[in-house]
N, CA, C and O atoms as a GROMACS GRO file, in nm:
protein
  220
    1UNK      N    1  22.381  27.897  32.908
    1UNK     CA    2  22.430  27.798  32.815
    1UNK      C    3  22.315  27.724  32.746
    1UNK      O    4  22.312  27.652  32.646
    2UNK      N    5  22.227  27.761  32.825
    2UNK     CA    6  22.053  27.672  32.762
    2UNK      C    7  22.104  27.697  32.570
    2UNK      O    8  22.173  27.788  32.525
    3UNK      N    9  22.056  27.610  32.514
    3UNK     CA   10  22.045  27.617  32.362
    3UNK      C   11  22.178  27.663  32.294
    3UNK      O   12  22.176  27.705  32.178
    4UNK      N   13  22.277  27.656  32.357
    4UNK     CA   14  22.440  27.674  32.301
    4UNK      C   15  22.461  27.551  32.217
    4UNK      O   16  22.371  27.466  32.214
    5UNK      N   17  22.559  27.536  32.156
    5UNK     CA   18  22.602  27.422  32.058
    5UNK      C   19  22.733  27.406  32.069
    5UNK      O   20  22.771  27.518  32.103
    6UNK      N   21  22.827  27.337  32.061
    6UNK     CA   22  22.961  27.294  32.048
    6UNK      C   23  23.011  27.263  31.937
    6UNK      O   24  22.918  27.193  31.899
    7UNK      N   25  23.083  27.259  31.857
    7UNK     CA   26  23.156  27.211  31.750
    7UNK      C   27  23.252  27.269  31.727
    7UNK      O   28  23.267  27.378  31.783
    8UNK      N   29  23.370  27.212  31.623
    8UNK     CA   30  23.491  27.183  31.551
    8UNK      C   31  23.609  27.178  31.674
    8UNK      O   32  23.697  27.255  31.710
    9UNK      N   33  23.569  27.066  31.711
    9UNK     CA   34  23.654  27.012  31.864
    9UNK      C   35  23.810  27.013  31.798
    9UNK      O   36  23.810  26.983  31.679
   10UNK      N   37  23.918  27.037  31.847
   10UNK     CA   38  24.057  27.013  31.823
   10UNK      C   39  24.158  26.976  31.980
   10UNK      O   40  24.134  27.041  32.082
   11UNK      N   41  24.222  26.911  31.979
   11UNK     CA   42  24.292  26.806  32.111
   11UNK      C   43  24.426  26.937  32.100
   11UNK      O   44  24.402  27.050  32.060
   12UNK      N   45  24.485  26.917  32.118
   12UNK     CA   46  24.601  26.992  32.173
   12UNK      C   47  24.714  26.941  32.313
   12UNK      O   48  24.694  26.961  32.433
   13UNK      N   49  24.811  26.885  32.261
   13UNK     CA   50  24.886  26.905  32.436
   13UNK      C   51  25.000  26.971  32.393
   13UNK      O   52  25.046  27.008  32.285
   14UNK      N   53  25.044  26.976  32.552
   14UNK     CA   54  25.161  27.065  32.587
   14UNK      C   55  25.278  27.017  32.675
   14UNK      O   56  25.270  27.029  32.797
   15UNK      N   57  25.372  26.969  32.624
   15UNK     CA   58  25.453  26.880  32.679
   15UNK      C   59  25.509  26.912  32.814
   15UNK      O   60  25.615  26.861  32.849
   16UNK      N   61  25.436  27.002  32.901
   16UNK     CA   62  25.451  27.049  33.049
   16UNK      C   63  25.325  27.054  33.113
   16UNK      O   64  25.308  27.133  33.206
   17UNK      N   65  25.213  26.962  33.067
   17UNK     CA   66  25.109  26.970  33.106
   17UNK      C   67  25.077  26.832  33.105
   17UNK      O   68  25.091  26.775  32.997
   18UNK      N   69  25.038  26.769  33.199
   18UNK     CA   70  25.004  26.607  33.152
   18UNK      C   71  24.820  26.562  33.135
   18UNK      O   72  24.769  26.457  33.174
   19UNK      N   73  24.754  26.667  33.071
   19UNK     CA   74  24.646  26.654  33.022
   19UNK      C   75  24.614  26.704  32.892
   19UNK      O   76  24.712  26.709  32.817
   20UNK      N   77  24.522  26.736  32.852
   20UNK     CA   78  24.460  26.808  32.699
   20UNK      C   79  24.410  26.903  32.718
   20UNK      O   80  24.358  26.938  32.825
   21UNK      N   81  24.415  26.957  32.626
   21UNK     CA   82  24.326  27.094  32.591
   21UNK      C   83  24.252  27.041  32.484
   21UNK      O   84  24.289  26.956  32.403
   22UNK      N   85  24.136  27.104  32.492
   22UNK     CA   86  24.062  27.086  32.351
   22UNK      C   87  23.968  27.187  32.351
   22UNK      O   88  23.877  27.191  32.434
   23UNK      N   89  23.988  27.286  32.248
   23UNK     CA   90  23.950  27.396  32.162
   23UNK      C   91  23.827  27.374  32.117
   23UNK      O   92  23.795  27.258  32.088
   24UNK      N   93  23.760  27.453  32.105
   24UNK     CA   94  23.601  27.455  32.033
   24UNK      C   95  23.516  27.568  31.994
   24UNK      O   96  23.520  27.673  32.059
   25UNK      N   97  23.456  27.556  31.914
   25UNK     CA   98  23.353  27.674  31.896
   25UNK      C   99  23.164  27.646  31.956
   25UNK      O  100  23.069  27.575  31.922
   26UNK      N  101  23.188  27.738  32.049
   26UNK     CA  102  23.019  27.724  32.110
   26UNK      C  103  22.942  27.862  32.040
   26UNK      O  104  22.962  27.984  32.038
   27UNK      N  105  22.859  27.782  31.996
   27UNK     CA  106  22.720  27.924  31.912
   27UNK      C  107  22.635  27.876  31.995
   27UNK      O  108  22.598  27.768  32.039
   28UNK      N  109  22.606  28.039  32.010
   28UNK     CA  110  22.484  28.105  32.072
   28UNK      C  111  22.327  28.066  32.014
   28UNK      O  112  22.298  28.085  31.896
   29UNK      N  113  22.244  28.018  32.096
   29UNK     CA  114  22.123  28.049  32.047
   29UNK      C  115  22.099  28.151  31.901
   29UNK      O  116  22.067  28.116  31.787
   30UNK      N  117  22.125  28.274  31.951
   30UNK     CA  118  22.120  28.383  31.861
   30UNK      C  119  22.266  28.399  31.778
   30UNK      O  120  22.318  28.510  31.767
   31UNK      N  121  22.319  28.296  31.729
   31UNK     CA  122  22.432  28.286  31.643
   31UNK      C  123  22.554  28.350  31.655
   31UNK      O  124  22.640  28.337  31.568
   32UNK      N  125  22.575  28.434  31.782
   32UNK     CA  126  22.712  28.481  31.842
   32UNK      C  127  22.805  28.315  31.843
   32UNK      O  128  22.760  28.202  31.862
   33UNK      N  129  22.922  28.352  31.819
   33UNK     CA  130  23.010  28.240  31.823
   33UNK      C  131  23.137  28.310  31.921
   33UNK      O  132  23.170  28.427  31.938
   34UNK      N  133  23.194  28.174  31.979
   34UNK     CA  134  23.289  28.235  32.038
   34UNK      C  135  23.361  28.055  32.071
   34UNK      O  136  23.308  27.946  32.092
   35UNK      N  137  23.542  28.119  32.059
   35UNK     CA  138  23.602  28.032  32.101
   35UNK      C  139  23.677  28.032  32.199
   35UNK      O  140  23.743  28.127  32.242
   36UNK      N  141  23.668  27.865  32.264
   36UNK     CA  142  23.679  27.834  32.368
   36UNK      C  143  23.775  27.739  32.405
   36UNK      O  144  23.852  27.694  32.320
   37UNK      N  145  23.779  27.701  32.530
   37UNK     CA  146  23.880  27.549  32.495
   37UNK      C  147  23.851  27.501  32.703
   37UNK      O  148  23.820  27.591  32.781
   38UNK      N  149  23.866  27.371  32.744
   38UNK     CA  150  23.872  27.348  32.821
   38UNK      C  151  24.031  27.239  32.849
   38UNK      O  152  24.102  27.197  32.758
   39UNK      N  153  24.046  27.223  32.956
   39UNK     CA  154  24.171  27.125  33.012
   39UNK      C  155  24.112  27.020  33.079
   39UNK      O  156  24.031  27.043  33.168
   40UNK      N  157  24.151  26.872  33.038
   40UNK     CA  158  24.067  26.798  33.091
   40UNK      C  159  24.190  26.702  33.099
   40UNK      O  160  24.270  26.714  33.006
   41UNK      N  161  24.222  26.595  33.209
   41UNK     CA  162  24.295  26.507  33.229
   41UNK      C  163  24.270  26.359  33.295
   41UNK      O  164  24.204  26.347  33.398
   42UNK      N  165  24.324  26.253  33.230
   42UNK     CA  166  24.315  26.128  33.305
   42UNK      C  167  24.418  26.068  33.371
   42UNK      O  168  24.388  25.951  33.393
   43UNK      N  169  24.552  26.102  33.423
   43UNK     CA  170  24.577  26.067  33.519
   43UNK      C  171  24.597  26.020  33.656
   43UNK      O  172  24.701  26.012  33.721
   44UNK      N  173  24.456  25.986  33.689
   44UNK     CA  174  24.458  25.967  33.811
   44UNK      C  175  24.396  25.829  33.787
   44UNK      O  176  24.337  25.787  33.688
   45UNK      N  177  24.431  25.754  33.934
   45UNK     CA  178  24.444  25.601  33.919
   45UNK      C  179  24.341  25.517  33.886
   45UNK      O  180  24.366  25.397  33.899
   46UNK      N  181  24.226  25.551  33.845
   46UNK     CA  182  24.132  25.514  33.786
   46UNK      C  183  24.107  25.556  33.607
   46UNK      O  184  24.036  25.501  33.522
   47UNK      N  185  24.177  25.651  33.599
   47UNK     CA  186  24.174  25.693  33.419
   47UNK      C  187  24.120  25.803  33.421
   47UNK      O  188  24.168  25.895  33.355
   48UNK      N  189  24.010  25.818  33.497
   48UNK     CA  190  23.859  25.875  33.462
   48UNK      C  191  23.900  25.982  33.411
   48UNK      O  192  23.986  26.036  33.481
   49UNK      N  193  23.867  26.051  33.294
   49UNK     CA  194  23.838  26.214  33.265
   49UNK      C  195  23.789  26.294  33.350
   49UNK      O  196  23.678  26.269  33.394
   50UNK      N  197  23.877  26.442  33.405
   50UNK     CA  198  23.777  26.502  33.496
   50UNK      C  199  23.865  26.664  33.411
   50UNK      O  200  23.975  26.671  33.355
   51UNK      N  201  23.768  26.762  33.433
   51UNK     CA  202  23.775  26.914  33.382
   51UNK      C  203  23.897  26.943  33.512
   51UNK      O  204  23.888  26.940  33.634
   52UNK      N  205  24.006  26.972  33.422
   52UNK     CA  206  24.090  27.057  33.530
   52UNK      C  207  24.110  27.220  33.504
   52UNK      O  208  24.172  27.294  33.581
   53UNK      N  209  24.050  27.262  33.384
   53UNK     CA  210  24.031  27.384  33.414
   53UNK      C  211  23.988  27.480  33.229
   53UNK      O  212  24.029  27.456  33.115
   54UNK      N  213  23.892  27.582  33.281
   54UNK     CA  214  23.899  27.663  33.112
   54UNK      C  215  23.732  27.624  33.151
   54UNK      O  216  23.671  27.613  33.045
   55UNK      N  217  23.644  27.600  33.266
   55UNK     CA  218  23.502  27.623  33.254
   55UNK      C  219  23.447  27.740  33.304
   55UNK      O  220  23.326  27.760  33.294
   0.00000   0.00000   0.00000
């Protein structure tokens, strides 16, 4: 992942899921692109954001 990039983030939910998705495009060092998306949620009793899944 050394020298990867992230961009054109998009949120997404799913009304059977009680977190987000959010979609993205990561380029390669060497300009391969590829899209991606992770699941990330704050429900738990502090709020906090934590990756629940898509790493």
């Amino acid at each position: 992942m050394k020298g990867c990039k992230a961009s054109g983030f998009q949120e997404r939910r799913d009304g059977d899921y009680a977190g987000t998705y959010v979609f993205y495009t990561l380029t390669h060092p060497d300009g391969k692109q590829e899209q991606k998306h992770i699941a990330v949620r704050n429900d738990n009793e502090k709020h906090i954001w934590i990756a629940d899944g898509g790493l």
